[in-house]
PyMOL CGO cylinders between C-alpha atoms (Angstrom):
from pymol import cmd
from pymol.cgo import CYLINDER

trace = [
    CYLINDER, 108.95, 88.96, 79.68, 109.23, 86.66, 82.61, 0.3, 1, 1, 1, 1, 1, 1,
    CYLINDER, 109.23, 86.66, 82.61, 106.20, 86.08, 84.89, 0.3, 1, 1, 1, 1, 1, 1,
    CYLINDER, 106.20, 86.08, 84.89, 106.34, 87.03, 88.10, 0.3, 1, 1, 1, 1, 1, 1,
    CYLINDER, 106.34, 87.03, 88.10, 105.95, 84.80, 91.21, 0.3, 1, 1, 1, 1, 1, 1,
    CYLINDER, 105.95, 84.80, 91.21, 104.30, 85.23, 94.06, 0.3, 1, 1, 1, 1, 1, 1,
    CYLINDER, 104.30, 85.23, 94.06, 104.16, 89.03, 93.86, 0.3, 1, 1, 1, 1, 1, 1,
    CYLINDER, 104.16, 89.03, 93.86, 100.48, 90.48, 93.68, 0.3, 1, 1, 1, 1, 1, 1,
    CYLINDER, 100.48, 90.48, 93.68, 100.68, 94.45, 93.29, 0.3, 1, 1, 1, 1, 1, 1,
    CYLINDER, 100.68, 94.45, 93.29, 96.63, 94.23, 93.36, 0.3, 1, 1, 1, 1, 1, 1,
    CYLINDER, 96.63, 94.23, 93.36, 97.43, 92.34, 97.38, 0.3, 1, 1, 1, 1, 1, 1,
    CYLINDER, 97.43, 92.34, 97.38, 100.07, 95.36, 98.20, 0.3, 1, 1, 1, 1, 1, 1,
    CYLINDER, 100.07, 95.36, 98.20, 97.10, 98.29, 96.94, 0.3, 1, 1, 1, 1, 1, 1,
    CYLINDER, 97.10, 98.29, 96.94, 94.62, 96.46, 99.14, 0.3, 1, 1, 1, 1, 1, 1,
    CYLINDER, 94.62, 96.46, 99.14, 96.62, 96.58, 102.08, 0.3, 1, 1, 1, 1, 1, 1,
    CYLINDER, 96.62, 96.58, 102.08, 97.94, 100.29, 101.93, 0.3, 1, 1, 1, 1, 1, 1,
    CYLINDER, 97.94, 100.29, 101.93, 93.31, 100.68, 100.95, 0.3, 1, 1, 1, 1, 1, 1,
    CYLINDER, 93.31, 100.68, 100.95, 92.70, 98.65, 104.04, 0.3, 1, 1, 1, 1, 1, 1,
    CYLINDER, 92.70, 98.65, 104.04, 94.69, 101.68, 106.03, 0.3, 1, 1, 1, 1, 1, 1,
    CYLINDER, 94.69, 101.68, 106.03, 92.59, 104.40, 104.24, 0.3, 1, 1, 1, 1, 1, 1,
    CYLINDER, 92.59, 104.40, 104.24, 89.70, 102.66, 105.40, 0.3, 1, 1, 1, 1, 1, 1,
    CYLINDER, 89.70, 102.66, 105.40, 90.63, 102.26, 109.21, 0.3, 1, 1, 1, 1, 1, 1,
    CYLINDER, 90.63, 102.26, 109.21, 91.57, 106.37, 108.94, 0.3, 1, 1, 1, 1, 1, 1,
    CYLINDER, 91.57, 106.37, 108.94, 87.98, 106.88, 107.49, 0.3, 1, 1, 1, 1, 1, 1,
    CYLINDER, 87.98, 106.88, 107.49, 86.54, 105.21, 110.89, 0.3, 1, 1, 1, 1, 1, 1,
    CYLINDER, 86.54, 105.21, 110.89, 89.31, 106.85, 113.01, 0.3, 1, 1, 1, 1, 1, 1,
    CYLINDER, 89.31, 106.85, 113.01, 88.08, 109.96, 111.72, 0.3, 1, 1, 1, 1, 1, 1,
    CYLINDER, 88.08, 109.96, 111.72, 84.52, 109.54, 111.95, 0.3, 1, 1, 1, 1, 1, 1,
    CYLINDER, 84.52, 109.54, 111.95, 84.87, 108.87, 115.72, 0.3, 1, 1, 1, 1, 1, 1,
    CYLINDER, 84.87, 108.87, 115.72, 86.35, 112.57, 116.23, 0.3, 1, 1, 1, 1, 1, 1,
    CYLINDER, 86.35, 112.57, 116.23, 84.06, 114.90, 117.37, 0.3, 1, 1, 1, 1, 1, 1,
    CYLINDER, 84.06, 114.90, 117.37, 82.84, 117.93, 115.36, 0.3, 1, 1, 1, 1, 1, 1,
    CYLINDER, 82.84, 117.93, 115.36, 80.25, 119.46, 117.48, 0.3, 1, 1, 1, 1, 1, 1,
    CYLINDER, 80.25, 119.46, 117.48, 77.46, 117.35, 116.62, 0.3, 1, 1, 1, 1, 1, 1,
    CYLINDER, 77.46, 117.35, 116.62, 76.60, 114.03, 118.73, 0.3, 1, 1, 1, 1, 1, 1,
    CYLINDER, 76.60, 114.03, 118.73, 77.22, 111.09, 116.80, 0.3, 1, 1, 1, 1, 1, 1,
    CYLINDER, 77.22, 111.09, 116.80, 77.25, 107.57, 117.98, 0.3, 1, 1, 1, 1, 1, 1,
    CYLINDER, 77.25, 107.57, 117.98, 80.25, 106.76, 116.25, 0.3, 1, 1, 1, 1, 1, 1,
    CYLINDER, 80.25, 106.76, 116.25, 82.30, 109.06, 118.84, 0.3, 1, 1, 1, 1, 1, 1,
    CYLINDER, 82.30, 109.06, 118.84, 81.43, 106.73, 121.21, 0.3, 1, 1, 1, 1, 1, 1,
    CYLINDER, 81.43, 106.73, 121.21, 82.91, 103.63, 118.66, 0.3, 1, 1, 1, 1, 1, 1,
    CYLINDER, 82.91, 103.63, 118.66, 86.84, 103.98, 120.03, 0.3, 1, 1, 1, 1, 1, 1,
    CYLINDER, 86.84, 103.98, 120.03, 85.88, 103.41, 123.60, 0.3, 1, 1, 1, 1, 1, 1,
    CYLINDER, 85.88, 103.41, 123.60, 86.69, 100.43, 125.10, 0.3, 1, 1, 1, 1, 1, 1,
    CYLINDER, 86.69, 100.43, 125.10, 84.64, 98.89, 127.90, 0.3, 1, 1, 1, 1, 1, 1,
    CYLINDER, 84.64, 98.89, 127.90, 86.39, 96.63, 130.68, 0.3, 1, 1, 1, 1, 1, 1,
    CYLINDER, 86.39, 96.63, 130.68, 84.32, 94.51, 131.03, 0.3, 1, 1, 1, 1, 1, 1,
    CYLINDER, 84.32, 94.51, 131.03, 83.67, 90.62, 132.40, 0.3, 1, 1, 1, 1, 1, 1,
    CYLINDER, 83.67, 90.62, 132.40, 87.80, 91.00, 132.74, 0.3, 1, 1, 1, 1, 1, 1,
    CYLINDER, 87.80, 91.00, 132.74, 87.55, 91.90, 128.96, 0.3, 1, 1, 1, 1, 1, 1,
    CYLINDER, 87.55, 91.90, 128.96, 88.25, 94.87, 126.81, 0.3, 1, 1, 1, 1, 1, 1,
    CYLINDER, 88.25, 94.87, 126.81, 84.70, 95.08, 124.65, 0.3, 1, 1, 1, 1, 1, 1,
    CYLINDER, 84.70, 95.08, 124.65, 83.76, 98.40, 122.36, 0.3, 1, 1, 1, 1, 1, 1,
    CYLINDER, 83.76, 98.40, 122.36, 80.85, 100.45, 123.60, 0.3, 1, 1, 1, 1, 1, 1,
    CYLINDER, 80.85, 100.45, 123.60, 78.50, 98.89, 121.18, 0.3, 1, 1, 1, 1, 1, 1,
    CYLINDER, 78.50, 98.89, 121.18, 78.65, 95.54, 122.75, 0.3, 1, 1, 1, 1, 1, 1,
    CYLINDER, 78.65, 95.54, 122.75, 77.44, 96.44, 126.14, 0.3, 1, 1, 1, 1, 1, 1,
    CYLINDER, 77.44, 96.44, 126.14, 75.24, 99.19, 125.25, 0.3, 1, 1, 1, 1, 1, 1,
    CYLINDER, 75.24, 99.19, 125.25, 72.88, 100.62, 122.34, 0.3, 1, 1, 1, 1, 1, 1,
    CYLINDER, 72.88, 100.62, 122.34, 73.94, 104.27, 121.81, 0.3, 1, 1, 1, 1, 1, 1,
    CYLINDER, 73.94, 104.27, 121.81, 71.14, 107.19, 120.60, 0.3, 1, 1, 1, 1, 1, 1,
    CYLINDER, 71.14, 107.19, 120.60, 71.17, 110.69, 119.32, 0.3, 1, 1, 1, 1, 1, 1,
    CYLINDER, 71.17, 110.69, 119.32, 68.12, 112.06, 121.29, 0.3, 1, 1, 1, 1, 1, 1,
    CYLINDER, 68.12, 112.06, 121.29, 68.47, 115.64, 120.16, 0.3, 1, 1, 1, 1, 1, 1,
    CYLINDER, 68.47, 115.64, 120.16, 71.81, 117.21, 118.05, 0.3, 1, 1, 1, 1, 1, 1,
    CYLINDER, 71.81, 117.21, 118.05, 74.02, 117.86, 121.24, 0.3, 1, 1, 1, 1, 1, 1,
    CYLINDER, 74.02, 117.86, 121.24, 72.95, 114.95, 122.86, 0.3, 1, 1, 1, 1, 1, 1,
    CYLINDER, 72.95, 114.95, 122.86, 74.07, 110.97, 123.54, 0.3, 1, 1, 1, 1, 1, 1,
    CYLINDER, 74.07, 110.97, 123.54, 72.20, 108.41, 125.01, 0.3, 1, 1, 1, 1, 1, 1,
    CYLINDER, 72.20, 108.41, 125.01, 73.47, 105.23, 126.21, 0.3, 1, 1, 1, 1, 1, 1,
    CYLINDER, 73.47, 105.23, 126.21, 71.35, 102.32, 127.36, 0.3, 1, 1, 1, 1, 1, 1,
    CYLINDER, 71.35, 102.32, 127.36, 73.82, 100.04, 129.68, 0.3, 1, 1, 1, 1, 1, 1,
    CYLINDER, 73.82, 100.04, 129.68, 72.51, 96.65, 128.98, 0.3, 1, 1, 1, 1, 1, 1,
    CYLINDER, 72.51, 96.65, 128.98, 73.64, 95.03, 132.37, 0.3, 1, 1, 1, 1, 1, 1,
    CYLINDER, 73.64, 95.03, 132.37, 73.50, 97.65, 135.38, 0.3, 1, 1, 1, 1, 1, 1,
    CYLINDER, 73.50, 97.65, 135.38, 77.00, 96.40, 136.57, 0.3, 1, 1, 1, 1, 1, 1,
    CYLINDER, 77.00, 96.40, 136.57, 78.51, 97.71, 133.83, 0.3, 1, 1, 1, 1, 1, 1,
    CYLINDER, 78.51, 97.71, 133.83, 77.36, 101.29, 134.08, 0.3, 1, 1, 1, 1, 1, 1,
    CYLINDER, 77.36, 101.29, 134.08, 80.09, 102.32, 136.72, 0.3, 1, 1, 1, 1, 1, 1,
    CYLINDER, 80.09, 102.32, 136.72, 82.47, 100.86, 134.13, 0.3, 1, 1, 1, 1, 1, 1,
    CYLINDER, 82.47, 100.86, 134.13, 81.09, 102.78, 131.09, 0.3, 1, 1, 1, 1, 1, 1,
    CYLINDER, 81.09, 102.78, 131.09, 80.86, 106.32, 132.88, 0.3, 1, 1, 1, 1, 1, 1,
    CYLINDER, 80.86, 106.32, 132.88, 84.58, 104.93, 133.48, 0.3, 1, 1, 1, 1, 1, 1,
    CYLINDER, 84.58, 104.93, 133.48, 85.55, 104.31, 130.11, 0.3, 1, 1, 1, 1, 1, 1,
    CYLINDER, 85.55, 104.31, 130.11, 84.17, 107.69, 128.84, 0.3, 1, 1, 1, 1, 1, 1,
    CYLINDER, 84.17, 107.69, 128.84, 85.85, 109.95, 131.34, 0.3, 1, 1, 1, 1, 1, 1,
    CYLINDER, 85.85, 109.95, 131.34, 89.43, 108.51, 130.10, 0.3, 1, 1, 1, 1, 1, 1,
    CYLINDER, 89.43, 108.51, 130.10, 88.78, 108.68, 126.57, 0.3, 1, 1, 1, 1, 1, 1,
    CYLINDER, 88.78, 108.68, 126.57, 90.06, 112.11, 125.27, 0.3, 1, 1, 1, 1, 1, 1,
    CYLINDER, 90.06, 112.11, 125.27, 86.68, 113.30, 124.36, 0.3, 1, 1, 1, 1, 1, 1,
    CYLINDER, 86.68, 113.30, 124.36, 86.48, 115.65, 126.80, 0.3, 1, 1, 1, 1, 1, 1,
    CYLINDER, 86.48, 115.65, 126.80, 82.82, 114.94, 128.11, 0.3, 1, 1, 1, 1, 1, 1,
    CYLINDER, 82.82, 114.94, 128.11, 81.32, 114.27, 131.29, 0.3, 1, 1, 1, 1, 1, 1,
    CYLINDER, 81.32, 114.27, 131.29, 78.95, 111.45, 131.56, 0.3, 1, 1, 1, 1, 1, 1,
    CYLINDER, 78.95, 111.45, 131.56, 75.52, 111.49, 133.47, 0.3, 1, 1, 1, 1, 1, 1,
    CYLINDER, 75.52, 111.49, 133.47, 73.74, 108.33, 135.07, 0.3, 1, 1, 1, 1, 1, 1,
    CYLINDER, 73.74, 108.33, 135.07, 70.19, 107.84, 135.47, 0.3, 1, 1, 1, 1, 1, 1,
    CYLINDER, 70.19, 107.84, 135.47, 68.84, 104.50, 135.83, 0.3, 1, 1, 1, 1, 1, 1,
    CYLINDER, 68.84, 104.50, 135.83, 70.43, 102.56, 133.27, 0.3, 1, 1, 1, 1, 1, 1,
    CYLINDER, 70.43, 102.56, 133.27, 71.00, 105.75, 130.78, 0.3, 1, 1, 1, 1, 1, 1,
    CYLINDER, 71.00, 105.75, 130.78, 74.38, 107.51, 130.71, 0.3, 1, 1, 1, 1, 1, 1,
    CYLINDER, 74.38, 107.51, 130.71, 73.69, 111.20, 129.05, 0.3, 1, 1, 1, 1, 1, 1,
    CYLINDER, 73.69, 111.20, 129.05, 76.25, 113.03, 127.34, 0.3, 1, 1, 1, 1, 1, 1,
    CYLINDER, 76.25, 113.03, 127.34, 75.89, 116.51, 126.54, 0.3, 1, 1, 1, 1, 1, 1,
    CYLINDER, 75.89, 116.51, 126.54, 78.09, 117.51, 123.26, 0.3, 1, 1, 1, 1, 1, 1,
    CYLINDER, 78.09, 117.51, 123.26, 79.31, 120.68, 124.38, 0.3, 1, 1, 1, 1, 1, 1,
    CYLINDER, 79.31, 120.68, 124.38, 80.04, 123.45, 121.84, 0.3, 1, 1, 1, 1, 1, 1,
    CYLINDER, 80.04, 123.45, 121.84, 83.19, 123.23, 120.73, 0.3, 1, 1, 1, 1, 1, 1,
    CYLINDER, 83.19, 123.23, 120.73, 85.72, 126.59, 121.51, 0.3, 1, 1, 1, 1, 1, 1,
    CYLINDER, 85.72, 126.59, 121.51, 88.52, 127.09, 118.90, 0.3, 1, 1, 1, 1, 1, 1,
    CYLINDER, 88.52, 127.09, 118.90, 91.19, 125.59, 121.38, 0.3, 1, 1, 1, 1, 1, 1,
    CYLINDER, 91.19, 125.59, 121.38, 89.14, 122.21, 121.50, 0.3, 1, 1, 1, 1, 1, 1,
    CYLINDER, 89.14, 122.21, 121.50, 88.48, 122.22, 117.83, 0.3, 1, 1, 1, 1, 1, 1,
    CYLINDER, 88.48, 122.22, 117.83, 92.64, 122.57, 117.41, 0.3, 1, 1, 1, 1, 1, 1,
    CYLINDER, 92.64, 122.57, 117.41, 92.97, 120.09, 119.72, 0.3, 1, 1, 1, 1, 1, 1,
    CYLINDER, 92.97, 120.09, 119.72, 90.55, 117.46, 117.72, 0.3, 1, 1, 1, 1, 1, 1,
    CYLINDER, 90.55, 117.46, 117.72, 92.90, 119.04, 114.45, 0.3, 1, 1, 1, 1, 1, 1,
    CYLINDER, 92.90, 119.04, 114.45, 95.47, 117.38, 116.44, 0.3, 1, 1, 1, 1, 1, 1,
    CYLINDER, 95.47, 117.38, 116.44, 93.98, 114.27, 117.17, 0.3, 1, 1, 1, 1, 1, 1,
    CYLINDER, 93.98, 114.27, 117.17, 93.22, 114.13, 113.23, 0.3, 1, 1, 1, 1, 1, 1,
    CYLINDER, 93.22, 114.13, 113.23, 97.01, 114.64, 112.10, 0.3, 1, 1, 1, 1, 1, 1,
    CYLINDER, 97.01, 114.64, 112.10, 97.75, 111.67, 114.38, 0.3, 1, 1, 1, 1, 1, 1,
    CYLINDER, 97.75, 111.67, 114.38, 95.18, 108.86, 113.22, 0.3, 1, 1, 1, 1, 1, 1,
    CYLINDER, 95.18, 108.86, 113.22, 96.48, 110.19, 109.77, 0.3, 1, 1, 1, 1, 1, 1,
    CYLINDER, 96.48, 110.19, 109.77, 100.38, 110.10, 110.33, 0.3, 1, 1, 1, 1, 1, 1,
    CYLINDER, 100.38, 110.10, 110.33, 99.30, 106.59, 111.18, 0.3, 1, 1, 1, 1, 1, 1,
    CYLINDER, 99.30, 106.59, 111.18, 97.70, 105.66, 108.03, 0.3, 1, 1, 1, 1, 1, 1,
    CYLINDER, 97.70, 105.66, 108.03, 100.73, 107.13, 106.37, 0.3, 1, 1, 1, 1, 1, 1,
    CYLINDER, 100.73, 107.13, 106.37, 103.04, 104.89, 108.62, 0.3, 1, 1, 1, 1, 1, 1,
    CYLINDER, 103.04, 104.89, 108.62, 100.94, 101.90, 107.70, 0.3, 1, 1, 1, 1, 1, 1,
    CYLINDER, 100.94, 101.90, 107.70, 100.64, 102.70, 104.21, 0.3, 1, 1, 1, 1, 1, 1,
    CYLINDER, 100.64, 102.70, 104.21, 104.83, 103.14, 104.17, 0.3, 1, 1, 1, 1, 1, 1,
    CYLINDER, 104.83, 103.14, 104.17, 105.18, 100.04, 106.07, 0.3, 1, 1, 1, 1, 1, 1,
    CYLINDER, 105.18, 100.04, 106.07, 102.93, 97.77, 103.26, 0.3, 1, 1, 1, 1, 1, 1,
    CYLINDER, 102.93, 97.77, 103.26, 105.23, 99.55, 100.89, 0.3, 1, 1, 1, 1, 1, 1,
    CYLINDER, 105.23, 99.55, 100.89, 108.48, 98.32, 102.38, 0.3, 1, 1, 1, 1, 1, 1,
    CYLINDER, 108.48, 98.32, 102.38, 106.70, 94.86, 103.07, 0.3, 1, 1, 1, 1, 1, 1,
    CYLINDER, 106.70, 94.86, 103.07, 106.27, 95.18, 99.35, 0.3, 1, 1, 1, 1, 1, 1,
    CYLINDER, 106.27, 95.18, 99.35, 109.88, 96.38, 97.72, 0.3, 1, 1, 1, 1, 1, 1,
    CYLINDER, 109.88, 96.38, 97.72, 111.18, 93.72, 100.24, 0.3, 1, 1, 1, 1, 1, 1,
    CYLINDER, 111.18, 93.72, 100.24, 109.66, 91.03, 98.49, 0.3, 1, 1, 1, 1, 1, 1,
    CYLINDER, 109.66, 91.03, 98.49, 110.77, 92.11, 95.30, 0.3, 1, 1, 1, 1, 1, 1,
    CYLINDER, 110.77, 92.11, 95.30, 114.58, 92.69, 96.44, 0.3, 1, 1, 1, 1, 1, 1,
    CYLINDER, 114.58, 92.69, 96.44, 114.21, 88.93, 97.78, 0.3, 1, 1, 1, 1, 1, 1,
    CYLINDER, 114.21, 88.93, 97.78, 112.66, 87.46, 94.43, 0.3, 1, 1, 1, 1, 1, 1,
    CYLINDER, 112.66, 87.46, 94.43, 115.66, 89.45, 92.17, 0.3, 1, 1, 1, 1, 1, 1,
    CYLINDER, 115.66, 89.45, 92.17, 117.94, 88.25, 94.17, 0.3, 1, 1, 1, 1, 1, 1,
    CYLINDER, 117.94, 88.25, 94.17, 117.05, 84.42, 94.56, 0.3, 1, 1, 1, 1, 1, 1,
    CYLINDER, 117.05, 84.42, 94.56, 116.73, 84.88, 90.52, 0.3, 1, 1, 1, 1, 1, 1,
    CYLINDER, 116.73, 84.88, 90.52, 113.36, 84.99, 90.10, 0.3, 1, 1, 1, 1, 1, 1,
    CYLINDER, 113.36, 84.99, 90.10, 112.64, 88.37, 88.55, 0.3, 1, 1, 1, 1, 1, 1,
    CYLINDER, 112.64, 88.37, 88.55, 115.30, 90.26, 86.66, 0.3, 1, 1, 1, 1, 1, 1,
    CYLINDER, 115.30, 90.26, 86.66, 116.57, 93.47, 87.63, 0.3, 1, 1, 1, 1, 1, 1,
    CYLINDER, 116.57, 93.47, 87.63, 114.46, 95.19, 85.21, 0.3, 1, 1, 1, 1, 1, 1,
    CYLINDER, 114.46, 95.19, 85.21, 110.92, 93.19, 86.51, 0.3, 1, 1, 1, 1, 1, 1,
    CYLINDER, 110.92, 93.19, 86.51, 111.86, 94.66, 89.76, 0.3, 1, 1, 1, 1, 1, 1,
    CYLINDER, 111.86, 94.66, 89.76, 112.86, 98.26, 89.19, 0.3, 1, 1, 1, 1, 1, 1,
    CYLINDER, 112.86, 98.26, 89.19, 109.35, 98.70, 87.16, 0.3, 1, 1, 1, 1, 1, 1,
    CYLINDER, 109.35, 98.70, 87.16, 107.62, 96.56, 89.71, 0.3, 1, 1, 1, 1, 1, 1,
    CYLINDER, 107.62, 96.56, 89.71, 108.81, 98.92, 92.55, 0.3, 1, 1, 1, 1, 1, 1,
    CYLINDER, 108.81, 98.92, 92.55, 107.94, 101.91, 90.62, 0.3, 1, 1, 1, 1, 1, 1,
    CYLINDER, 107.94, 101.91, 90.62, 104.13, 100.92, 90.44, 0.3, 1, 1, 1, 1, 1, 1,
    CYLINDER, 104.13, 100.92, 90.44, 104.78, 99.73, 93.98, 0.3, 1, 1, 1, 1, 1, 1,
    CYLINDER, 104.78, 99.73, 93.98, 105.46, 103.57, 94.78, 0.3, 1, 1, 1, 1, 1, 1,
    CYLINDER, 105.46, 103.57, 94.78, 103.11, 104.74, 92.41, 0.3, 1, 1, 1, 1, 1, 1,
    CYLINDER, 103.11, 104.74, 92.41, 100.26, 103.27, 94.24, 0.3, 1, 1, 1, 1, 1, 1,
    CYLINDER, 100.26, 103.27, 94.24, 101.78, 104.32, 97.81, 0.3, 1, 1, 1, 1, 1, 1,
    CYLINDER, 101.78, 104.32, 97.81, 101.58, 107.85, 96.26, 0.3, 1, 1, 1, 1, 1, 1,
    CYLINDER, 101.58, 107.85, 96.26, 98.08, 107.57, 95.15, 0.3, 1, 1, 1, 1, 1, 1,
    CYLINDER, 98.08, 107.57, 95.15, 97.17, 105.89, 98.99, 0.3, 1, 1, 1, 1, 1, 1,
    CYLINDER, 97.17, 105.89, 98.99, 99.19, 108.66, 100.54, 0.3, 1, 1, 1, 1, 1, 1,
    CYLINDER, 99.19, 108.66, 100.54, 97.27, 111.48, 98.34, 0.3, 1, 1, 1, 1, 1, 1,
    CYLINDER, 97.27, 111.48, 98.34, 94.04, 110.06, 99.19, 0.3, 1, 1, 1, 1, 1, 1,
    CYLINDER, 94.04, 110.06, 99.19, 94.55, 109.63, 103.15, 0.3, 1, 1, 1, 1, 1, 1,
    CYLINDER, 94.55, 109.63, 103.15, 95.60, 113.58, 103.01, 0.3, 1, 1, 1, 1, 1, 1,
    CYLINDER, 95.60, 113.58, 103.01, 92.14, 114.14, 101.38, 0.3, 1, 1, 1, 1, 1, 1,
    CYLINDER, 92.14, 114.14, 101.38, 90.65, 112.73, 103.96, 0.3, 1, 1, 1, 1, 1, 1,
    CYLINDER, 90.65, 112.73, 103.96, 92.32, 114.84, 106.42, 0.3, 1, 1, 1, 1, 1, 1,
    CYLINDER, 92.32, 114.84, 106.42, 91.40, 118.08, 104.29, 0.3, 1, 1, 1, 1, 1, 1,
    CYLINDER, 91.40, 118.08, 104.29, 87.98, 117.41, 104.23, 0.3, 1, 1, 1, 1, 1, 1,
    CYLINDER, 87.98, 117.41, 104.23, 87.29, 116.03, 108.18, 0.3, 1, 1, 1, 1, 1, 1,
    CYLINDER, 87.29, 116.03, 108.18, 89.91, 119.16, 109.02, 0.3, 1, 1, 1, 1, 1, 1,
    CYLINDER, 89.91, 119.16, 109.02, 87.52, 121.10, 107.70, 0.3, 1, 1, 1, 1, 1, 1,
    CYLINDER, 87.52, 121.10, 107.70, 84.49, 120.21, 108.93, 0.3, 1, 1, 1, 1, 1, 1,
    CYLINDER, 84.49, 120.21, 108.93, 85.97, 119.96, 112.83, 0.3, 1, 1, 1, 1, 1, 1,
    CYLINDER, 85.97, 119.96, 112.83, 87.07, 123.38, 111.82, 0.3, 1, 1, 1, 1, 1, 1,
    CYLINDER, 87.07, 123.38, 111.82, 83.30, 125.00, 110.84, 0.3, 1, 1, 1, 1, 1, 1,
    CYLINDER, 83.30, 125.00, 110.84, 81.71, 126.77, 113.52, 0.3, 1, 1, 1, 1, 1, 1,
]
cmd.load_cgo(trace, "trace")
């Protein structure tokens, strides 16, 4: 059996992982109800003429369950924060005090809650998209490497079927995922 060159299966299942992964933090910004921090983590900050995430201008805290906390570092920023937060599409209305911006978590109705479902199915169609696109990225190469004479014909068709066996096993675990975060926006 010939070797093959310059194809690394183990390089194409990290990549389609490394899309799982960014879902899993996609995810974990959604709200469920509960105030997190990491709802806050999508939200980009304009500011010094720069797009910055929250956590780089301010230190974010979970005083009680339905409540945020942020502590603008520089008090020109805070006009820019309360800015950033009210076009995000988390639905909440910032308060200013000082140099604290409070967030009340509302409860969520069932329309919200469908809406977040929404949100969901879209960070995960993503992750499918991405996890698709590695694959092509990935058959590609091995087209190429038959064809220059590389690999034979063989090499390739049982190369591309692990190729699609592992963008099966990506695409199985990303609609996990979903499942599970579905469900917990879902719980009332």
């Amino acid at each position: 059996m010939a070797a093959i060159p310059e194809f690394d299966l183990n390089d194409i299942k990290r990549r389609m992982q490394g899309a799982v992964t960014s879902l899993r933090g996609d995810l974990g910004s959604l709200r469920t109800g509960r105030a997190t921090p990491s709802i806050l983590d999508p939200i980009q900050v304009d500011a010094y003429g720069a797009m910055m995430p929250m956590s780089q201008v301010a230190t974010v805290s979970v005083p009680e369950p339905r409540l945020l906390s942020i502590s603008v570092w520089d008090r020109g920023m805070i006009a820019a924060v309360e800015k950033a937060i009210r076009e995000s599409d988390l639905g909440m209305n910032p308060q200013t005090e000082g140099q604290t911006i409070r967030l009340r978590v509302p409860e969520m109705n069932e329309q919200r809650r469908k809406e977040m479902v929404k949100v969901a199915h879209k960070y995960t169609e993503e992750a499918r998209v991405a996890v698709r696109h590695v694959r092509r990225d990935g058959l590609d190469h091995l087209k190429k490497l038959e064809k220059d004479g590389a690999i034979s014909e063989d090499d390739e068709k049982r190369q591309a079927a692990d190729v699609q066996k592992a963008t099966d096993q990506h695409i199985a675990e990303i609609d996990g995922v979903l499942a599970a975060k579905e469900k917990e926006i879902m719980q009332v």
